[in-house]
MISE-787374 format. One record per residue (C-alpha): residue in one letter; x, y, z. Coordinates in nm, 4 decimals. Each point is the difference from the previous one (the first is absolute). Layout:
<recs>
{residu->a x->X y->Y z->Z}
...
</recs>
This chain:
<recs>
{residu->x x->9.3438 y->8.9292 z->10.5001}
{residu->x x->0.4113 y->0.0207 z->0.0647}
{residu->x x->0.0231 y->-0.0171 z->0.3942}
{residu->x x->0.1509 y->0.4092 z->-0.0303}
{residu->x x->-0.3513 y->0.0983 z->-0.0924}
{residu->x x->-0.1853 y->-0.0768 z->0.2559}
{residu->x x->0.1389 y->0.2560 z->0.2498}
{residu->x x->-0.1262 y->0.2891 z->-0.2646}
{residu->x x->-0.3151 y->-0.2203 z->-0.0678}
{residu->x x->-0.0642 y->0.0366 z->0.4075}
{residu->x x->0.0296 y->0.3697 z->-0.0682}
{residu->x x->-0.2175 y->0.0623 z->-0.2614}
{residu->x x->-0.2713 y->-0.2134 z->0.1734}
{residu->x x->0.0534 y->0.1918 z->0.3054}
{residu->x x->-0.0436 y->0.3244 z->-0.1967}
{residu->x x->-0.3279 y->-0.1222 z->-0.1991}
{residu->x x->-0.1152 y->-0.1246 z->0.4253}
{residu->x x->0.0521 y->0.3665 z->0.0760}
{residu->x x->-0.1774 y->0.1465 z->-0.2690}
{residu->x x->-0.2878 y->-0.2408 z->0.0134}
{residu->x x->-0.0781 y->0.1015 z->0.3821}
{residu->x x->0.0773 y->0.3889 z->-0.0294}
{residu->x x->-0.2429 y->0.0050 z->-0.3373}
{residu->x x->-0.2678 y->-0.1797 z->0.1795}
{residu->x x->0.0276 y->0.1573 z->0.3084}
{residu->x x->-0.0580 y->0.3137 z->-0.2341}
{residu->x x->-0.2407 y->-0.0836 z->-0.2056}
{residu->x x->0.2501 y->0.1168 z->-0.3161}
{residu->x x->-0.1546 y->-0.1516 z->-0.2949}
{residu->x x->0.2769 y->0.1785 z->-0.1781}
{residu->x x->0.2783 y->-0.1583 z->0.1225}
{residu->x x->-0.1661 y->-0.3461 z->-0.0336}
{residu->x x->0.0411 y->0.0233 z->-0.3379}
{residu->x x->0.3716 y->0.0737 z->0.0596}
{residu->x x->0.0516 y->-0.3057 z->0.2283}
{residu->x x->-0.1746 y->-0.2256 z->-0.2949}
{residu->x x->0.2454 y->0.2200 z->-0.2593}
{residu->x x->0.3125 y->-0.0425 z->0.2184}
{residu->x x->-0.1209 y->-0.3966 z->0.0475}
{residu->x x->0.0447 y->-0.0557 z->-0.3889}
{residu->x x->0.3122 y->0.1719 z->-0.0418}
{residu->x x->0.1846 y->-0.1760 z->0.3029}
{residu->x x->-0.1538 y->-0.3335 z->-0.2616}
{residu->x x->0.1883 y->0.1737 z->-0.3142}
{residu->x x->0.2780 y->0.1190 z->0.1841}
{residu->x x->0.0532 y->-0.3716 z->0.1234}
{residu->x x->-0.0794 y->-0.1289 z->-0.2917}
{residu->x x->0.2639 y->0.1417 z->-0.2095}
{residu->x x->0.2787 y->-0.0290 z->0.3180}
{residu->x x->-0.0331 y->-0.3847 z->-0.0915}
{residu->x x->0.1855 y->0.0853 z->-0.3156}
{residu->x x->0.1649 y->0.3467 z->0.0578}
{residu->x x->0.1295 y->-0.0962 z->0.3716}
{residu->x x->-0.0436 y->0.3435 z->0.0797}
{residu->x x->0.2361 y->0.1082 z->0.3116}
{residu->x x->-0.1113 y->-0.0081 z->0.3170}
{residu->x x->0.0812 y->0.3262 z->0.0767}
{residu->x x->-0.2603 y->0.1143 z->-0.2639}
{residu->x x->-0.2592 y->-0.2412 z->0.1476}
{residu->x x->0.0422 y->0.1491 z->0.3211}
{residu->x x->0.0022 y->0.3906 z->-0.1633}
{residu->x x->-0.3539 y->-0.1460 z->-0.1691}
{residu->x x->-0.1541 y->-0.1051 z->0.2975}
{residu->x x->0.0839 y->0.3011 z->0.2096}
{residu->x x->-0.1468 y->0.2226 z->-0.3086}
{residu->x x->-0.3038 y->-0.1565 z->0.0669}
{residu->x x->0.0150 y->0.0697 z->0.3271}
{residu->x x->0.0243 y->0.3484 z->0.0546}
{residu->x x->-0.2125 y->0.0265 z->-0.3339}
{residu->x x->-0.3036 y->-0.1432 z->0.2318}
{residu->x x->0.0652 y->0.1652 z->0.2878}
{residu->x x->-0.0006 y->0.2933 z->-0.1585}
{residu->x x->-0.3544 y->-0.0162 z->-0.0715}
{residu->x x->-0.1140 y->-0.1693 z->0.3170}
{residu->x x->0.2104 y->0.1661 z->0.2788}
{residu->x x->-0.1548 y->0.3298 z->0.1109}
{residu->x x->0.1925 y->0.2861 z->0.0957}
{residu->x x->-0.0378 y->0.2813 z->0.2841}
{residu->x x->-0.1194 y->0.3632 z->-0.0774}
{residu->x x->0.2778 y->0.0977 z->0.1510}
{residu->x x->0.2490 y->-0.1412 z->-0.2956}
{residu->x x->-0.0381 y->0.2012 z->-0.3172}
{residu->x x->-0.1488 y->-0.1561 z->-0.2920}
{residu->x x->-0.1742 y->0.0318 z->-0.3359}
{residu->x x->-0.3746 y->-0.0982 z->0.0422}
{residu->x x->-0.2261 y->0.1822 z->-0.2809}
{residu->x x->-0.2524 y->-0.0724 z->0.2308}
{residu->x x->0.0691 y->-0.3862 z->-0.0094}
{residu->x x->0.0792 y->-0.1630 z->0.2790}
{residu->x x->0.3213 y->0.0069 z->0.2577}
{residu->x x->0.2187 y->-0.2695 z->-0.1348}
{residu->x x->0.3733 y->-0.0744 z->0.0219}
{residu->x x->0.0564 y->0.0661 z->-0.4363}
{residu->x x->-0.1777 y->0.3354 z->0.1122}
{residu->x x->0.2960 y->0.0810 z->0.2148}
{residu->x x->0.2817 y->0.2575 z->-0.0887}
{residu->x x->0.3620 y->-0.1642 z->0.0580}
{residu->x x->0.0968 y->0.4007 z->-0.1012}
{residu->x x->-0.2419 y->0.2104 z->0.0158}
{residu->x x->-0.1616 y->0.1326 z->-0.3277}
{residu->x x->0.3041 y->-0.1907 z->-0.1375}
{residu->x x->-0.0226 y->-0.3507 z->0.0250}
{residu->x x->-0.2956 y->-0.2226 z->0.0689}
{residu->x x->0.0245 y->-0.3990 z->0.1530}
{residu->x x->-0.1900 y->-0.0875 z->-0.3501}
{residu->x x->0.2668 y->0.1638 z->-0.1610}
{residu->x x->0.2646 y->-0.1702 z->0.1319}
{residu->x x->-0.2129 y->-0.3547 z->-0.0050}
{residu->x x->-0.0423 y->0.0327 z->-0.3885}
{residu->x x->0.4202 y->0.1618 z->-0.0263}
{residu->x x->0.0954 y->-0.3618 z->0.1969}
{residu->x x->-0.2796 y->-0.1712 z->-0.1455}
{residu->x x->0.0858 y->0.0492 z->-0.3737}
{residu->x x->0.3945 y->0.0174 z->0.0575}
{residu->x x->-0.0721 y->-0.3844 z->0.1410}
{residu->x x->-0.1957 y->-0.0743 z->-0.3153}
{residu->x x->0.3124 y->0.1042 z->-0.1919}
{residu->x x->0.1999 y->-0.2605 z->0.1857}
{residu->x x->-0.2261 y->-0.2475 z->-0.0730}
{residu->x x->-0.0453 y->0.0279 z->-0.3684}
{residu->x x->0.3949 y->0.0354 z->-0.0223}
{residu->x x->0.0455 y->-0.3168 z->0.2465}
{residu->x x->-0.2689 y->-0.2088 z->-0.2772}
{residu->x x->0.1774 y->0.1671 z->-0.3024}
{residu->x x->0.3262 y->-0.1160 z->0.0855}
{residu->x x->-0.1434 y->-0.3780 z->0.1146}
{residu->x x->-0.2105 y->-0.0129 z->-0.3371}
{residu->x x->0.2684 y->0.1577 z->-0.2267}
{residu->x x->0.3360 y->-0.0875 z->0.1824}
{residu->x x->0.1305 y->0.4086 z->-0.0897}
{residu->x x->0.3453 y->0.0203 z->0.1032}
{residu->x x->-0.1161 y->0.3346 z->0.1510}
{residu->x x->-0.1731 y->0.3125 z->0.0800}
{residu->x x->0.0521 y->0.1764 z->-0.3901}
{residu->x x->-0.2216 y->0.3246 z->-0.0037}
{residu->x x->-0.2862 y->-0.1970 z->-0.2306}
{residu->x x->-0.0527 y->-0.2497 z->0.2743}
{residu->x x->-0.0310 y->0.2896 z->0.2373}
{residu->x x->-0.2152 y->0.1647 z->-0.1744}
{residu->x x->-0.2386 y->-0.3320 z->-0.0861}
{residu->x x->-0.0465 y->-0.0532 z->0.3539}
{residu->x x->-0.0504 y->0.3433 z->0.0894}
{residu->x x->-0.3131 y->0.0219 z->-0.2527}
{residu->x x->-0.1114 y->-0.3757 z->0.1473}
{residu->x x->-0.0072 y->0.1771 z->0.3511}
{residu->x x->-0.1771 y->0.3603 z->-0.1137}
{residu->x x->-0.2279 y->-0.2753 z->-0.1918}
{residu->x x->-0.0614 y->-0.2174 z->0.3408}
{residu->x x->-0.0665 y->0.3709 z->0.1398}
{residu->x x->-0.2584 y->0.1293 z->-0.2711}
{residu->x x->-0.1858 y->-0.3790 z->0.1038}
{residu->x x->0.0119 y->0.0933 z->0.3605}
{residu->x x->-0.1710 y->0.3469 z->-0.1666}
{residu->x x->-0.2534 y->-0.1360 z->-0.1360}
{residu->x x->-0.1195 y->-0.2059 z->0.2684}
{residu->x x->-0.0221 y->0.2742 z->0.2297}
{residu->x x->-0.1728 y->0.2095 z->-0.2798}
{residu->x x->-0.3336 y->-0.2821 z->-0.0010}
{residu->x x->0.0483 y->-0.0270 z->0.3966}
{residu->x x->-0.0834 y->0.3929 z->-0.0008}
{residu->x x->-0.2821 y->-0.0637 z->-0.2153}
{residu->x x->-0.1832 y->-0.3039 z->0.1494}
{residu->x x->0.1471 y->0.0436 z->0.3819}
{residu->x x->-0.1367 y->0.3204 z->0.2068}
{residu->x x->0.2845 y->0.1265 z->0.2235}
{residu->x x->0.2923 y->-0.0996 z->-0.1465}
{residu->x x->0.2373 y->0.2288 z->0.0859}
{residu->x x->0.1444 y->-0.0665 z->-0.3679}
{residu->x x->0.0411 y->0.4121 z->-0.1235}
{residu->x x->-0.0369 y->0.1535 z->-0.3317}
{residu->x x->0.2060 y->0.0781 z->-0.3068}
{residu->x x->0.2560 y->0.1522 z->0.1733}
{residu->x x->0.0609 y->-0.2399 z->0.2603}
{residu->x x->-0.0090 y->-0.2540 z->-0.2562}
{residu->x x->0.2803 y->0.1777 z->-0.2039}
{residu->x x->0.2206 y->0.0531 z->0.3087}
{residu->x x->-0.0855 y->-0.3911 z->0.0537}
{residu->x x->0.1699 y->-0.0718 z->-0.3248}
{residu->x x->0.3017 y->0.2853 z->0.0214}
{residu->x x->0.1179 y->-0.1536 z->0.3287}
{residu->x x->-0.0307 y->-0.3965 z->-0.1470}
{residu->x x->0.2717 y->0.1541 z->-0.2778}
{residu->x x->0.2146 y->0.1228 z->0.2675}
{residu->x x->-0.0027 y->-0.3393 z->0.1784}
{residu->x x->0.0886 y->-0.1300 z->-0.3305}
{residu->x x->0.2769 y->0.2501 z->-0.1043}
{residu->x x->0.1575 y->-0.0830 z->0.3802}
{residu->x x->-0.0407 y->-0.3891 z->-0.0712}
{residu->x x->0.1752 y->0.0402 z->-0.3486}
{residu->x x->0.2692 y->0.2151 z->0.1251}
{residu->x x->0.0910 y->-0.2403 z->0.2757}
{residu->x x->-0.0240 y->-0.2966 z->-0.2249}
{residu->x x->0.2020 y->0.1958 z->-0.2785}
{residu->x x->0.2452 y->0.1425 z->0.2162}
{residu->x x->0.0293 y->-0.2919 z->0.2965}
{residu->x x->0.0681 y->-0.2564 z->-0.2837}
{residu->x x->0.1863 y->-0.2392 z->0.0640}
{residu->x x->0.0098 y->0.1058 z->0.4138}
{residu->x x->-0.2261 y->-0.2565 z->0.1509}
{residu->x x->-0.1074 y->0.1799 z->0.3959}
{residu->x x->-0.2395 y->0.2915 z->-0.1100}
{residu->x x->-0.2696 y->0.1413 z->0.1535}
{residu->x x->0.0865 y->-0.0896 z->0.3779}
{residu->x x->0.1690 y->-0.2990 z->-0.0543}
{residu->x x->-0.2964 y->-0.1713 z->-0.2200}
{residu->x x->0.1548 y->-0.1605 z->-0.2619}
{residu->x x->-0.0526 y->0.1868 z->-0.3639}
{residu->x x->0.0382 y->-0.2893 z->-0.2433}
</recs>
C-alpha cells in the first residue's frame, strides 16, 4: 500500500473500531451486517484505487460517509430533539436537521450518493483517459451512483425482513432514500461539470 494510504487506512479502521463497540454494546444485529457490508466495500474500494489512484480527498469523503452513515444508526438521540421515529427507535438518521424538511438520512444518502458520483467519474476517467466531464460521462456515473443506491436498497429491504427493529421505514422512506441519493448526484455532477478544470472544490479537497 503507497505510504499516503495509510493515514486514511488508520481512519477507516478507526471507524469500523467504533462501530464494532457501539453495535455490541447495543446488541444491533442490524448494523452488524452493515459493519461486515462496509468491511467489503472498503476491500473493493481499495481494490480498484490500486489501478484508478483515486484522490485522496475522495478517500477521505468515503471514509467519513461511513462514518456518520453508522453513527447514524447507533447514536441515540434526546426526546428533547425532534425526530422521525414511526415508533422505531431514537436514533441520530431519525433526527430532523429542518424540521418536517430535512432529515440526517436525507442528507447522509444526498452526500452519500453525490460521493459515489465522484467516484465512478474519478475510475471513468483512470479506465478511459476522457479528456473531460462531456454530459454522457455525467450522466454514466450518475446512473452507476443511483445503481450503488438501489444496492444499498435492497439490502436494507431483506434487513427489514429477517432483522426485528430495524428502524429501516417503508415505501415512502425508501423513495425519499432514493430522491435525495439523485440530488447528491445532480450536486456532484454540477460541481464536476461546472468546476472543470478548477482543481480546490468542495473545501479545499481536491476534485480530480
Amino acid at each position: 500500500m503507497q505510504h499516503e494510504r495509510r493515514p486514511i487506512l488508520l481512519g477507516f479502521i478507526s471507524t469500523l473500531a467504533l462501530s464494532l463497540v457501539l453495535t455490541w454494546h447495543q446488541q444491533n444485529v442490524e448494523f452488524l451486517l452493515y459493519v461486515f457490508v462496509l468491511v467489503f466495500l472498503a476491500f473493493m474500494v481499495f481494490g480498484i484505487d490500486r489501478h484508478a489512484h483515486f484522490s485522496k480527498g475522495l478517500l477521505w469523503c468515503l471514509v467519513l460517509w461511513g462514518l456518520v452513515h453508522m453513527l447514524g444508526g447507533l447514536v441515540m438521540i434526546s426526546d428533547s430533539l425532534p425526530a422521525q421515529t414511526e415508533g422505531g427507535r431514537r436514533i441520530l438518521y431519525t433526527l430532523w436537521l429542518i424540521p418536517d424538511v430535512l432529515k440526517y438520512d436525507q442528507a447522509v444518502h444526498a452526500y452519500g450518493y453525490a460521493i459515489c458520483m465522484w467516484l465512478s467519474y474519478q475510475w471513468f476517467k483512470s479506465r478511459y483517459h476522457t479528456s473531460g466531464p462531456t454530459l454522457g460521462v455525467l450522466v454514466l456515473c450518475g446512473l452507476a451512483s443511483m445503481g450503488l443506491g438501489s444496492v444499498n436498497e435492497i439490502i436494507e429491504f431483506f434487513a427489514q425482513r429477517f432483522i426485528e427493529d430495524t428502524n429501516v421505514g417503508g415505501y415512502e422512506n425508501t423513495a425519499w432514500d432514493l430522491i435525495f441519493n439523485l440530488i447528491g448526484v445532480v450536486i456532484a455532477g454540477s460541481l464536476i461539470r461546472y468546476g472543470h478544470p478548477a482543481k480546490e472544490k468542495m473545501l479545499g479537497l481536491r476534485l480530480f
